[in-house]
C-alpha positions in Angstrom: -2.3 -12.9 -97.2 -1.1 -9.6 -96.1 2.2 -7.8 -95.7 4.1 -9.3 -92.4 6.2 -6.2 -91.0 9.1 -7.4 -89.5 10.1 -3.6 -87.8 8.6 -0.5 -86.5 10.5 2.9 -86.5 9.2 6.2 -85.1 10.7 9.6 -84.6 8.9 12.4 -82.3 9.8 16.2 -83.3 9.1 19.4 -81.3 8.0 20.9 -84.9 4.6 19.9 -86.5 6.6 21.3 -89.9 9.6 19.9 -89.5 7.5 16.7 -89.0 5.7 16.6 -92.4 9.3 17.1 -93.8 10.9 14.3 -91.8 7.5 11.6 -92.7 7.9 12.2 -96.5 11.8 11.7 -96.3 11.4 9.1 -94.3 8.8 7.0 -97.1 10.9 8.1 -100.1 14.1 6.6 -98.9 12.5 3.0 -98.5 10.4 0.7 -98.9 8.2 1.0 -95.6 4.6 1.9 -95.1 3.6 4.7 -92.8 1.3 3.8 -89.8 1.0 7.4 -88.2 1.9 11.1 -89.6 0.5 13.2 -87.1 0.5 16.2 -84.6 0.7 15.4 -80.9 -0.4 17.8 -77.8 1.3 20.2 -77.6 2.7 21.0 -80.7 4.4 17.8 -81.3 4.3 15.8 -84.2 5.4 11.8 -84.3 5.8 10.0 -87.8 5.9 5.9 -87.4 7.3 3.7 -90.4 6.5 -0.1 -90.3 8.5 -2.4 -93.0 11.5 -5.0 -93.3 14.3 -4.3 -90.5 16.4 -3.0 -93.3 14.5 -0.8 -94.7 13.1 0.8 -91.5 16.5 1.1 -90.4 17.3 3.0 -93.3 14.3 5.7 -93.5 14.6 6.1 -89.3 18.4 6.9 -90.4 17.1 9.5 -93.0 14.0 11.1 -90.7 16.7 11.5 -87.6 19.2 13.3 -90.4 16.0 15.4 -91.7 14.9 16.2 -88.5 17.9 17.0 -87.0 17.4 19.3 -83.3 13.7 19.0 -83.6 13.8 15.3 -82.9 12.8 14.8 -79.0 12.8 10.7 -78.9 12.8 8.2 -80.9 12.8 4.0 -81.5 13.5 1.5 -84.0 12.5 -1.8 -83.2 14.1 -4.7 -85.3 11.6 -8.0 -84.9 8.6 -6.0 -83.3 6.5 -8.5 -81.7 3.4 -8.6 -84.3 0.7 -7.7 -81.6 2.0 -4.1 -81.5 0.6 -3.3 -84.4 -2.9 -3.7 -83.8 -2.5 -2.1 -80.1 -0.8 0.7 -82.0 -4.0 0.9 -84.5 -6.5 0.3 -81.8 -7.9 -2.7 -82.9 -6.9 -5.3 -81.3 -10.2 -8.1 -81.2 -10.1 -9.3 -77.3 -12.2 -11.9 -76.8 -12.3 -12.2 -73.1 -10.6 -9.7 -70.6 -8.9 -11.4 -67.3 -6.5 -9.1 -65.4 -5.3 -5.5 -66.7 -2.1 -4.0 -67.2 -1.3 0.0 -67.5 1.8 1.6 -68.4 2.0 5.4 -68.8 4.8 7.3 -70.6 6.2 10.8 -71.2 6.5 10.1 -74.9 4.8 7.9 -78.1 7.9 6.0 -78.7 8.8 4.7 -75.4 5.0 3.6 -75.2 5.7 1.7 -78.3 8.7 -0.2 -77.0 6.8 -1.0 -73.8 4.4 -2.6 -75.4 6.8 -4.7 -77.2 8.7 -5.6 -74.4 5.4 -6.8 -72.6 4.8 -8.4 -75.3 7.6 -10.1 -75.4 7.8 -10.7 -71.9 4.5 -12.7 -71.2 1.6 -14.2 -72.3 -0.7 -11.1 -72.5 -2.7 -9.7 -74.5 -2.0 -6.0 -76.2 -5.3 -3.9 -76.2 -4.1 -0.7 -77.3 -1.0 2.0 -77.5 -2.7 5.5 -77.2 -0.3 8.1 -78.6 -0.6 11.7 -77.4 -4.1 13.3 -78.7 -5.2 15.2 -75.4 -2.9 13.8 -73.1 0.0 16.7 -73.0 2.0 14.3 -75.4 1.8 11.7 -73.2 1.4 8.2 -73.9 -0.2 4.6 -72.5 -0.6 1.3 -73.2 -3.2 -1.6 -71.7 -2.9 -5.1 -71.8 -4.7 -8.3 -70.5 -3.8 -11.6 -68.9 -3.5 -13.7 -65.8 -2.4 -11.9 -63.2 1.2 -13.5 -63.0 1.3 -12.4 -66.8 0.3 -9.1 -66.2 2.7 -8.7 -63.3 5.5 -10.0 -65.6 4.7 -7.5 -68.4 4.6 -4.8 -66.6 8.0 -5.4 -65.5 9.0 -5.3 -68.3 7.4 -2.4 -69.6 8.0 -0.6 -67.0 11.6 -1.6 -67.0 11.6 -0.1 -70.5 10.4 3.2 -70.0 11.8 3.9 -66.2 15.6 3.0 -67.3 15.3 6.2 -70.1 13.1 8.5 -67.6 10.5 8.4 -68.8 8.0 6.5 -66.6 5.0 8.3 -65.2 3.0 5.5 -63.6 2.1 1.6 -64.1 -0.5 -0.3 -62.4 -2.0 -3.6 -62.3 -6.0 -4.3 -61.3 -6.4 -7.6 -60.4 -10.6 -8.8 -62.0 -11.4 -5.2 -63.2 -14.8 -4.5 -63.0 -17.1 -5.2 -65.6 -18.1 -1.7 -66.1 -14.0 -0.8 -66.7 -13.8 -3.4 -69.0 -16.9 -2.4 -71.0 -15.2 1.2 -71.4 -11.6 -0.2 -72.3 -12.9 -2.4 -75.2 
């Protein structure tokens, strides 16, 4: 039986150096396993930390003092609903695809606590957080459902992301055609 993560933390920097520094800070100070140290378009980097809500507490505390003014955003999410992890890795198995949510953000971390609001919010189905590579740093997540689902995760998602700014769209379509679906899976 795997490791159960019971948080996600994540810290985006305007410095792809000061990035590397903050990522190995962050994993020395605790026990957490990193999901993502990597560069964003343009120039950006983002580090995510997965782990026990202490301890991802504690190494978000230590990246935010590492990285200091080249932090630009940045989450911790105690009791991360467990389908973000998969969406956040891109592979989440979907058996059957109904009606499709979108949710597009000006940063990697407030896609990440969309998704776990719509997660949270509804019965739907996470299909994927895309962070960033060739998308100007910007950031979207999909998910699947019935439509009054969909509708109630997006709310919530959207809800999320509009209340700190950073919002750029969010759409529902209702049956997508098979041909969308086909190049979303």
């Amino acid at each position: 039986m795997g490791l159960v993560f019971r948080a996600i933390g994540a810290i985006e920097l305007i410095s792809v150096a000061k990035g590397f520094s903050v990522a190995d800070g962050m994993v020395k100070s605790a026990d957490v396993k990193l999901l993502a140290a990597r560069t964003l378009c343009p120039g950006k980097f983002i580090v995510i930390v997965a782990g026990q809500v202490g301890a991802v507490s504690s190494s978000l505390e230590m990246g935010l003092s590492i990285g200091g003014e080249a932090v630009s955003d940045f989450t911790s999410i105690p009791n991360v609903h467990p389908a973000v992890f998969p969406a956040l890795m891109c592979s989440t198995e979907l058996d059957t695809m109904k009606d499709l949510g979108v949710v597009e953000t000006m940063s990697a971390t407030s896609a990440i606590e969309a998704a776990d609001a719509a997660a949270k919010a509804s019965k739907v189905s996470l299909i994927e957080i895309r962070i960033g590579q060739g998308m100007g740093a910007k950031a979207f997540l999909s998910f699947s459902g019935e439509i009054s689902d969909v509708r109630s995760a997006l709310k919530s998602a959207r809800s999320v992301v509009e209340d700190r700014g950073l919002l750029v769209d969010a759409v529902v379509i209702s049956a997508p055609d098979r041909q969308l679906k086909d190049a979303i899976r």
